[in-house]
Structure formats: C-alpha cells, structure tokens
C-alpha positions in Angstrom: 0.0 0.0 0.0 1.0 3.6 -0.7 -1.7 5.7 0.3 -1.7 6.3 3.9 -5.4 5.6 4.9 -4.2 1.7 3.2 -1.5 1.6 4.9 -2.9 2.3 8.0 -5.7 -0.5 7.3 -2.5 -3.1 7.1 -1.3 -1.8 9.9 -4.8 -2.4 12.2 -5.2 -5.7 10.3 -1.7 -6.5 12.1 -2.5 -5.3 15.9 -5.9 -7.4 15.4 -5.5 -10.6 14.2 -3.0 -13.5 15.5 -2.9 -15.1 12.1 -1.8 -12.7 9.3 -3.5 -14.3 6.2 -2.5 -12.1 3.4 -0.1 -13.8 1.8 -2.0 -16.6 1.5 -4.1 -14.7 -1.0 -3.6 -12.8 -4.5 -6.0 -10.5 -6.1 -7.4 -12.0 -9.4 -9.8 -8.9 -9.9 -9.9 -5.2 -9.0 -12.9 -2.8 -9.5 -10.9 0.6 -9.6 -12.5 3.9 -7.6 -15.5 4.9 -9.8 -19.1 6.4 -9.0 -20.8 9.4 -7.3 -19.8 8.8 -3.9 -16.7 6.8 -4.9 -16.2 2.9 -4.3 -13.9 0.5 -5.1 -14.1 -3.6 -5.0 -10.8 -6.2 -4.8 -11.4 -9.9 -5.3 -8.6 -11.8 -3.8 -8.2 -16.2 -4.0 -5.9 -18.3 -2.1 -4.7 -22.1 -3.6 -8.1 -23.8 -2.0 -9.8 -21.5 -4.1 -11.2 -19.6 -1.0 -12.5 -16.2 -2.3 -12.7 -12.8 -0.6 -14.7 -10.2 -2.3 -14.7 -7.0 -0.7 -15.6 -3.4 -1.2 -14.7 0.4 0.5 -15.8 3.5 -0.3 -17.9 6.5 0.8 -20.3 5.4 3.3 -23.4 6.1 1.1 -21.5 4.8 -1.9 -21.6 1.2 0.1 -25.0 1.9 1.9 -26.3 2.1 -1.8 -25.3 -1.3 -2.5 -25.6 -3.3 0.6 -29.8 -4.1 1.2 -30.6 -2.6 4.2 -34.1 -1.4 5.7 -35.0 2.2 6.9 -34.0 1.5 10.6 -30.1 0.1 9.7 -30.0 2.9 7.3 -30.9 5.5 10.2 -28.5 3.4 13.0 -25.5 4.0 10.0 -26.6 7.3 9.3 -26.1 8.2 13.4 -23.2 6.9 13.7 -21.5 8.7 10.7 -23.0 12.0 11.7 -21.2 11.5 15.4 -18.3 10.3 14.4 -17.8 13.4 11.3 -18.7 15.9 13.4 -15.3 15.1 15.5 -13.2 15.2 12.3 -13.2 11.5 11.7 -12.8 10.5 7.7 -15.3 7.5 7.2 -15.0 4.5 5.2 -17.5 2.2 4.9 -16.6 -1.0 4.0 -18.6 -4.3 2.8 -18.4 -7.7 1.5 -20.7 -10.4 -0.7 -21.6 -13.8 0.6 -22.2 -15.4 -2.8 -19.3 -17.0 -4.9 -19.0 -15.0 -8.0 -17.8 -16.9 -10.6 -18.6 -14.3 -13.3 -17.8 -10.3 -12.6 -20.1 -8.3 -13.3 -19.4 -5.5 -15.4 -20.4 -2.7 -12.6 -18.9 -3.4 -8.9 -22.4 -1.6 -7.9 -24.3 -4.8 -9.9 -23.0 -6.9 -6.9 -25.0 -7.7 -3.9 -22.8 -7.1 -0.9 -23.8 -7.3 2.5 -22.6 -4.3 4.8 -19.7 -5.0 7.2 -19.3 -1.8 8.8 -17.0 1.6 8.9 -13.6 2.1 9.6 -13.0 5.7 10.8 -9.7 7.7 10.4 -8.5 10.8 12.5 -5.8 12.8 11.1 -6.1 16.2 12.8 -4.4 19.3 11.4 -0.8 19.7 11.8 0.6 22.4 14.4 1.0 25.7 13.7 -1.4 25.2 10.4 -3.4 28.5 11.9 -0.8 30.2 11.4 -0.1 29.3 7.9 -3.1 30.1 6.9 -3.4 33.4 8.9 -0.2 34.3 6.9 -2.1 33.3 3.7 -4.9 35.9 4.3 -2.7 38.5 5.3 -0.9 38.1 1.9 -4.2 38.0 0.1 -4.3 34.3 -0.3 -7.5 32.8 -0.8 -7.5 29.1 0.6 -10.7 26.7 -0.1 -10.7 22.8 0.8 -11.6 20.1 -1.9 -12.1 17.5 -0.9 -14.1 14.1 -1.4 -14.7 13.8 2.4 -18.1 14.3 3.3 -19.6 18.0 4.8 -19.6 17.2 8.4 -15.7 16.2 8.8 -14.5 18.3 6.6 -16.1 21.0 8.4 -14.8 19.8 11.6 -11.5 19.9 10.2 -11.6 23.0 8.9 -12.4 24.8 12.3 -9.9 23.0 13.8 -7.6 24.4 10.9 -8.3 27.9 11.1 -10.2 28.1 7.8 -12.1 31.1 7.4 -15.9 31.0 6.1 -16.5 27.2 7.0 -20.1 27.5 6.9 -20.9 28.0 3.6 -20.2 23.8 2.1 -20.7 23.4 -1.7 -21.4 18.9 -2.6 -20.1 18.2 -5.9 -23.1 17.1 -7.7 -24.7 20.0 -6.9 -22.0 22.3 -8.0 -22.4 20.3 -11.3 -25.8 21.2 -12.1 -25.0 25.1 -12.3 -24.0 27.1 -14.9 -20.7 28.4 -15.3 -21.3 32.0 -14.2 -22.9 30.4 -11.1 -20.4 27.8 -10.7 -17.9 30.3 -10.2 -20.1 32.8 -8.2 -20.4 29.5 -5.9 -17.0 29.1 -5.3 -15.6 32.2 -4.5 -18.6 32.5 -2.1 -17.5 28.9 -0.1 -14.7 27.9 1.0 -15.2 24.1 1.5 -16.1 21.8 -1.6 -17.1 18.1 -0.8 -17.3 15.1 -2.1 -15.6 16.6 -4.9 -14.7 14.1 -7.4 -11.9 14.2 -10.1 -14.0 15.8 -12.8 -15.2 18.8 -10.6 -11.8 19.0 -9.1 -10.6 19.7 -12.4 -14.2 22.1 -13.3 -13.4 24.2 -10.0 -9.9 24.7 -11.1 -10.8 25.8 -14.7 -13.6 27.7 -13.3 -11.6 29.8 -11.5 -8.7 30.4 -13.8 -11.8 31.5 -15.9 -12.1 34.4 -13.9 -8.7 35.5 -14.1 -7.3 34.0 -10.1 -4.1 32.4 -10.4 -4.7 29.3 -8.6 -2.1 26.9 -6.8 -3.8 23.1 -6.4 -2.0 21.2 -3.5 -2.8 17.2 -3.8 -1.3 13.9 -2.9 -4.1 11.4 -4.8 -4.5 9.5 -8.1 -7.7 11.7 -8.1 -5.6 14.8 -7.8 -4.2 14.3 -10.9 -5.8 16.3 -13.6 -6.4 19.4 -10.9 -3.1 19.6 -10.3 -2.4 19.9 -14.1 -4.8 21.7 -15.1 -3.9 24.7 -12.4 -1.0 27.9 -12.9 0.2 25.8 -10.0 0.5 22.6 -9.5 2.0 21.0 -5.6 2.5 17.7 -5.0 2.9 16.0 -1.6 6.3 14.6 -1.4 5.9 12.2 1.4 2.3 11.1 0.9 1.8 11.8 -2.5 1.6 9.3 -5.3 3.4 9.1 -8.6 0.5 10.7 -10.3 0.3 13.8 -8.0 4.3 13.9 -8.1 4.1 13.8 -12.0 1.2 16.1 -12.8 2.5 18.6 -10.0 4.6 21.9 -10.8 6.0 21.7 -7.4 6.5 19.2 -4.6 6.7 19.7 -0.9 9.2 17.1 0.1 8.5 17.1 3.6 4.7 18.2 2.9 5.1 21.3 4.8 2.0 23.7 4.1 4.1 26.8 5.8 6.9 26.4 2.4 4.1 27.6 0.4 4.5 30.8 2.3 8.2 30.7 2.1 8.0 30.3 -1.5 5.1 33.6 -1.5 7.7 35.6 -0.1 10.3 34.6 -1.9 8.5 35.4 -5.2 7.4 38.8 -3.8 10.7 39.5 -3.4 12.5 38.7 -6.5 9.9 40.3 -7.9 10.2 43.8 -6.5 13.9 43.5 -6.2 13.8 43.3 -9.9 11.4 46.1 -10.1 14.1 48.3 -8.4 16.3 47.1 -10.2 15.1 48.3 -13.4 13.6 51.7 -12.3 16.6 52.5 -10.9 18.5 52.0 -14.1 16.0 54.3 -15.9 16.6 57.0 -13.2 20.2 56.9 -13.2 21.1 57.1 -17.1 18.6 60.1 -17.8 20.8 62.6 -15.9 24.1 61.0 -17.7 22.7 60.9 -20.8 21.4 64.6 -20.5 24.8 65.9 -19.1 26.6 64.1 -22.2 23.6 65.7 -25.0 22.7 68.7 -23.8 25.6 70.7 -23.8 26.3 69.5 -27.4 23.2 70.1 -28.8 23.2 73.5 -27.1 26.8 74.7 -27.8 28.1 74.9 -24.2 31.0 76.3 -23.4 32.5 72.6 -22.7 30.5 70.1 -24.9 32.7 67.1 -24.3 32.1 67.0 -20.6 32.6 63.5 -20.0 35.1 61.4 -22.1 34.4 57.5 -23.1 36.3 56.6 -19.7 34.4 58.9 -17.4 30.8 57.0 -18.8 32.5 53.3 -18.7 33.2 54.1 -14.9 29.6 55.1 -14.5 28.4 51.9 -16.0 30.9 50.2 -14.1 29.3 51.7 -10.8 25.8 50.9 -11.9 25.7 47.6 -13.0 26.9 46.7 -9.6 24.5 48.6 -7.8 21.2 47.0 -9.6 22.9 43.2 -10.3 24.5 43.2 -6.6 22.7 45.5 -4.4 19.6 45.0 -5.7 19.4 41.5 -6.0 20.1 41.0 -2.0 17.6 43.1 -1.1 15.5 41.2 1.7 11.8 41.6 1.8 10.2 44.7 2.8 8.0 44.4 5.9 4.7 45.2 4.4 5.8 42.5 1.3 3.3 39.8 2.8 0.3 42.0 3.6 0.3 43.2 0.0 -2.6 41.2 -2.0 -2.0 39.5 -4.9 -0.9 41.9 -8.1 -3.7 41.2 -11.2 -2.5 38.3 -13.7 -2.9 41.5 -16.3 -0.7 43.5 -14.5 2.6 44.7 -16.3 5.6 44.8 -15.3 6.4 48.4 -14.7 3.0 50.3 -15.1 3.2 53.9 -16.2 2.9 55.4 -12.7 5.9 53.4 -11.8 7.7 54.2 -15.1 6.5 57.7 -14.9 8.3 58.5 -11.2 11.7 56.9 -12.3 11.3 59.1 -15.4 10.5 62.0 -13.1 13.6 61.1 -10.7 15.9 60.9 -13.7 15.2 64.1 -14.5 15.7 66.2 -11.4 19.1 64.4 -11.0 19.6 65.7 -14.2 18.5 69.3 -13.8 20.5 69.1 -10.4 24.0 67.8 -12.3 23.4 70.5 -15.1 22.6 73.3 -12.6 26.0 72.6 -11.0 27.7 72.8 -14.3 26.4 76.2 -15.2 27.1 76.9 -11.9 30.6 76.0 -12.3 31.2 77.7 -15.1 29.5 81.0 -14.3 32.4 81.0 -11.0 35.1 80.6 -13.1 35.7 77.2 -13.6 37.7 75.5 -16.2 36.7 72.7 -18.4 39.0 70.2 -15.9 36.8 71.8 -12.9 33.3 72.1 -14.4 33.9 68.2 -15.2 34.8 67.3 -11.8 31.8 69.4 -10.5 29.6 67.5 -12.7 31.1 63.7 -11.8 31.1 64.7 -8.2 27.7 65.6 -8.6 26.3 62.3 -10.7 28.5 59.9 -8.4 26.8 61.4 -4.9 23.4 61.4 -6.7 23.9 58.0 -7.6 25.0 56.8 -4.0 21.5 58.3 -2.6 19.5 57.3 -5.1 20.7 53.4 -4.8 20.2 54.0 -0.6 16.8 55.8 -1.3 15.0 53.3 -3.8 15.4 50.3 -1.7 11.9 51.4 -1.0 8.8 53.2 -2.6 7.3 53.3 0.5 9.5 53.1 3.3 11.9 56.0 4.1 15.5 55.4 3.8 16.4 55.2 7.6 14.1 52.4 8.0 15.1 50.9 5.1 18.6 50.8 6.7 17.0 48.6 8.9 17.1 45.9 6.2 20.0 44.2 6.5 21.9 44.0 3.0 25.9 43.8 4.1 26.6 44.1 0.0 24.9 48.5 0.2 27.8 49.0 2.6 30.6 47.1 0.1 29.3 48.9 -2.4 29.1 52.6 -1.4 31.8 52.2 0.7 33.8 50.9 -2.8 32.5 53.7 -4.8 33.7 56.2 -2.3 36.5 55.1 -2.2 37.1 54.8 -5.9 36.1 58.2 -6.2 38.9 59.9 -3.3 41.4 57.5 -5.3 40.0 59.8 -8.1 40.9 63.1 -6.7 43.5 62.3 -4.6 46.0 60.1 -6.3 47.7 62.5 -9.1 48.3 59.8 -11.5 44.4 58.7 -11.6 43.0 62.4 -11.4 45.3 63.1 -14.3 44.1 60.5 -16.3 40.4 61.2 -15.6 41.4 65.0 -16.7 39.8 65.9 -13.2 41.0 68.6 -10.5 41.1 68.6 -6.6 38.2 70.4 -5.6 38.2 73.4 -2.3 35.7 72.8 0.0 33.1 75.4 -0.7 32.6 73.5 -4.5 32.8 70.1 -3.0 29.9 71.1 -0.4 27.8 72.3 -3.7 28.1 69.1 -5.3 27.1 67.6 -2.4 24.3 69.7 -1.7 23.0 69.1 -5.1 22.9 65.6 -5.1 20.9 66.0 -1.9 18.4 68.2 -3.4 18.0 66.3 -6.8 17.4 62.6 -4.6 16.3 63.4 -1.3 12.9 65.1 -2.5 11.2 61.5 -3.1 11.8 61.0 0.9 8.9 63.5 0.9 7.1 62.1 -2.0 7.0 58.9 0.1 6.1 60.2 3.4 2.8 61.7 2.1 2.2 58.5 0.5 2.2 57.0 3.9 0.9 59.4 5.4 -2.5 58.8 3.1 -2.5 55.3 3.6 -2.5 55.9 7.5 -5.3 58.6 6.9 -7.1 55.8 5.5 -6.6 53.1 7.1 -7.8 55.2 10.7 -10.9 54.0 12.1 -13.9 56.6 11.6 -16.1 57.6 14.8 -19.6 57.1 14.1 
C-alpha cells in the first residue's frame, strides 16, 4: 500500500488478528475507484480456491449497495453523523456472501452485505493556523476540496483555522449550475465536498476563468488532472503518489504547508527586487545621458564633458548597484500584507515608469545646474567636469540608498540588513577619493582637486536632486494611514 489511509488499514489488520492471512491470498480482480460517492471492490483467491470479495468507499456509496431497511439505514446514518462531526474520515466498508464466478461489469451490480466503517482521525498539523493566517494577510484565498463528506471536513476546517467554513458546496450540486454560477459558488464557499476528479478539475478551470491564479495542493490519483490543469501545480512529497508527483509543478518534500508561504515571499521579493532594479537603471542614465547631449546640442562652453572613460566608470558603478545591491535586497516588511498583483498586471506600469522618469530628471536638472554653476564662477573645463562627476556619483550613492523602497523611508530601510549596500558605497567612495586624490588617476580622468566650498555644492546638489522623493514617500504613507484610521460614528 502507498496511500496512507491503506496503509494504516494493514497496519490495524496487524494489531488485530494472530494469524496474518494475506499472503495466502492474491488479487485476481480489481474494480478501480469509480461512481458518485466513490467505491472500489478487490477480489482476492488463495490455492483452496477460497475467495474474498470486498468493497470500500464512501459510506453512502456502500450503503447504496448493501440491502438494508429504513432503521439500519438510520442506525448508520447516526453513527457517521457523530463520528464526522469530530473530524473522523469515514469509510465504509462491505463484502458479498455469494461466490461470484462471473464479474459483473459494474462493482455496484454486486450484492454485498454491509460489514461496517472504519473511521480515520488525522487532525491538522501544528501551527497550520498560522499558515493560513499568513495566507490571508498576503491576500491568499484558501478553499478545501475534498471528497470527504460536509460534516468532517467541516470539523477539520475549524480546527484548521479556515475562514468561512459555513458555507459547504457537494459536488453534484456544483455540477448542475451554470458556469457563471459555478464560479459565483466558489468564491462564495470555502469548503467543496465530495468533490470528485471531474469537478476538481471544473473548480480549477472555473476559476482560472475568472482570471485567479490558482495553486492546487494534492497527494491522490484523483488529484491528478487538478493539479495539471492549475497555474500551480503542488504535489505532496511524502504522501503523494506518482501521479500527483508527475502532474504537479512543485513538490513539498517534507509536505510542509508553511513552504508555500516561504516560496510567496520569496517570489514577492525577486519580484520587486527586480522592479528596483530596473527603475533604478531608468533614473540613473537620464541625468548621464542629458549631461553628455545637452551641452552639445546646445553649444556649451564645454560640450565634451565626460570622455568615453568617465561614462565606462559610470556603467561600471551601476551595473553593480542593480545586479549586486539589488538583487540581496531582503523583503520589505509590508511584502506579505500586499494582496495579490492582477494576472494583467505589467511589469512596470506607467505610474511606476512615470516617477523613475521624473527622478531621472531632477538628477539631471540638479547635475546640469552645477555645471552652469561652475562655469559662471570661473571654472575650467577640468573643474566644471569634476563638479559635474562629483555631482552624478553622490546622486547615484543616494539614489541606490533611497529606492530600496517606494514606500518606506531610507532610515528604516537601513533597517534591512543587505551587508553588500555597505561594500558597495563604501567601494564607490573610495574609488572616487582614489580619483581626486591620487595625481596619476586624477590626471588621467582629466579631473581637478576640488576646495571645499565646491565640494559642499556638489554635495548639496545631489541631496536636493534625490532626497525630495523622501517627501514624495512620506505623504504617500501618510494617506495610507489617513485611510486606514478607524472613523467615529
């Protein structure tokens, strides 16, 4: 046996009987899982031609075919209601007295005589609240299908956590609606019984239909198609069969529900890491490819501002900053209580593209303001360019520190550790006092050692030009928290 409810049906056979019998036996005939409840029927024969025909399933799957009267019916029927209602998975489980030398084509066309039920308990793991608390907060929407009948897997649910258990939507039922009301159905419940592989597989497309991204966790043959047919397919490692494993997009090797969180977060955060990534390479070459135009297309004093060497050390800078820096980036703290972006979403939408544009810009006005500025005091063509690099390098060092967040500021964003921000700046830095410092390098970069009172312009600049979205971002949080406070009736 692979599935655990078999196996633990070999393992009770073993605490309860003195005389293990089953190798003794072979199966010569197997009715696989089939009808609404489910059922299935093995016909095993030993050398004496001894045969043992027996049959589990959904209890009113074997009630159906076992003749019993109204009162047996109702003694059954108690019994299963008690024992669901405390979260106990129910098989029932029957045999037939008659030798059966011909099989029937249907397992249902045999007359079986009703043994009893076998109920399982497998409570919810620990912790699982808190998975799924952690699911809702990130927008999440979790629904149970299952072929388990209402009663347990509503007692399982509460146990669980789930939200909205009281709303139960049976299989058949969700069958005979149409597809605008299928769907309308389940988004409304959040527990689907006695769900059988071909409304699995209708829930799945019905909600892709209307546009959720859906992740399908399963360990069963059943499972199968589901987990196929879904954007996401997980797999139980442990307890899952081959089918599950195979059909699945992921598997959970030690079927931990909490790495599906992990993984959320994860995604969330290569996601916007790459988002920074990208606006921040829009921001940063609009002011160098301004301060390399501009003053040739507008006859400048000194139109060849920065030589070939002066842009490959930009570059050289940047594509550190957004493939290092960025990258590392751990998760901001309000990643997981973001919901879920829309499956039409783009990328970079044109408010997003439209503030890096914007940023690029005022670095740009704030570089070319200190190179009129230089030249209007006096300054050479080897001063006005070192005005101008200073400028672009300190602007570049706050941008990188302030876009780790849209929303955060920058001091709390410091708060992130990131060990490779500090590597970085601190190289650049350093690159650039090896740059005005050491005669031999400044000479090369045609720059000049700059007095203070220039130096401190640069510098001031570059705070102007960057440090302005620290406001931008403060009234966006202060909006949020305006509405997000409670209103007094």
């Amino acid at each position: 046996p692979f599935d655990p409810m078999e196996r633990t049906l070999h393992d009770a056979y073993e605490q309860s009987t003195q005389h293990d019998r089953r190798m003794e036996f072979s199966m010569i005939h197997e009715y696989g899982l089939d009808g609404v409840p489910p059922m299935m029927t093995h016909i095993f024969e030993n050398n004496q031609g001894e045969r043992i025909i027996a049959a589990k399933g959904a209890p009113e799957a074997i009630m159906q075919v076992c003749k019993l009267n109204i009162e047996e019916k109702n003694k059954i029927n108690r019994v299963i209601n008690q024992l669901a209602t405390k979260g106990y998975r129910l098989l029932g489980v029957s045999k037939t007295l008659i030798p059966l030398h011909e099989f029937p084509l249907r397992q249902q066309d045999i007359d079986f005589h009703f043994c009893g039920l076998v109920a399982f308990y497998d409570p919810p793991k620990e912790k699982i609240h808190e998975v799924f608390n952690q699911f809702y907060t990130a927008g999440v929407d979790v629904k149970i299908i299952t072929g388990d009948n209402d009663l347990t897997t509503k007692a399982i649910a509460e146990k669980a956590g789930l939200k909205n258990t009281d709303t139960i939507i049976n299989g058949n039922d969700l069958l005979q609606l149409n597809p605008e009301e299928q769907i309308q159905s389940i988004k409304k419940a959040s527990i689907l019984t006695r769900m059988f592989p071909e409304v699995k597989l209708a829930t799945i497309n019905a909600l892709r239909a209307d546009h959720q991204v859906v992740a399908m966790i399963g360990d069963g043959v059943n499972d199968g198609p589901a987990l196929k047919a879904a954007d996401i397919g997980v797999a139980m490692g442990r307890k899952g069969t081959e089918i599950a494993r195979s059909a699945a997009d992921l598997i959970l090797l030690d079927d931990d529900l909490g790495k599906l969180v992990i993984a959320i977060a994860a995604g969330r955060r290569i996601y916007a890491n790459l988002k920074k990534a990208v606006q921040y390479i829009i921001s940063i070459h609009i002011p160098i490819i301004t301060t390399v135009s501009l003053p040739l297309f507008l006859g400048w004093i000194y139109p060849n501002i920065f030589t070939p060497v002066h842009v490959i050390f930009l570059e050289l800078i940047m594509g550190h900053t957004c493939s290092i820096v960025y990258e590392n980036e751990p998760n901001e703290k309000n990643a997981m209580s973001q919901p879920p972006r829309p499956v039409s979403y783009s990328f970079l939408n044109w408010n997003e593209m439209s503030r890096s544009i914007i940023q690029g810009l005022i670095i740009a006005a704030g570089v070319l303001f200190v190179y009129q500025y230089a030249v209007r005091s006096g300054g050479n063509e080897d001063m006005t360019r070192t005005m101008v690099f200073v400028t672009l390098i300190m602007a570049n060092i706050f941008l990188t520190l302030v876009n780790r967040s849209f929303y955060y500021s920058m001091i709390e964003s410091m708060k992130n550790k990131n060990n490779l921000i500090t590597v970085i700046v601190t190289l650049t830095i350093g690159m650039l006092m090896g740059m005005l410092f050491i005669p031999q390098v400044r000479n090369f970069f045609h720059l000049v050692l700059l007095p203070q009172h220039s130096f401190l312009v640069c510098l001031g600049a570059a705070c102007v030009s960057v440090f302005w979205f620290e406001v931008w971002k403060w009234l966006g949080r202060r909006k949020d928290a305006i509405h997000r406070a409670p209103v007094n009736g």
